[in-house]
C-alpha positions, 0 to 999 in steps of 0.5 A: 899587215906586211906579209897580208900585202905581200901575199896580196902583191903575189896572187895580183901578179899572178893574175895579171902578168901585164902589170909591172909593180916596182919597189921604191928605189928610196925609203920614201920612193912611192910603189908603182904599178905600170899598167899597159894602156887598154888593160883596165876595163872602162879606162884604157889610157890608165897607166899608172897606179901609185902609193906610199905603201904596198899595202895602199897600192894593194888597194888602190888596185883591188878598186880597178881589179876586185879580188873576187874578179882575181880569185876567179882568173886564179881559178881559172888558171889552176884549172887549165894547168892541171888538165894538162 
């Protein structure tokens, strides 16, 4: 389940370079997602996303980004690096 949200985290930041996860300072610190305002579709004040776990915050930002909308960014992404 760790190494799945991990993994999670990593396409994530690949995908979206404005959003600035940080690891909890203390064993019962909250995981923070920084979200520039204006990068969530339909809500451009967000900025914010908090859970206990990374897996919670995982999904918490799978509902504001679908992984589906990730896969195609990564995609996309692959494509143009190698063309060049």
């Amino acid at each position: 389940m760790l190494r799945d949200a991990v993994d999670r985290r990593q396409r994530f930041e690949a995908a979206h370079p404005e959003v600035t996860i940080s690891v909890p300072g203390t064993r019962s610190g909250w995981w923070i997602a920084a979200v520039p305002p204006g990068s969530v579709p339909g809500d451009p004040e967000r900025v914010k996303v908090t859970a206990w776990q990374l897996a919670d915050l995982m999904d918490a930002l799978d509902r504001i980004w679908p992984p589906n909308e990730l896969d195609t960014v990564l995609r996309a992404d692959w494509g143009a690096r190698s063309a060049r």
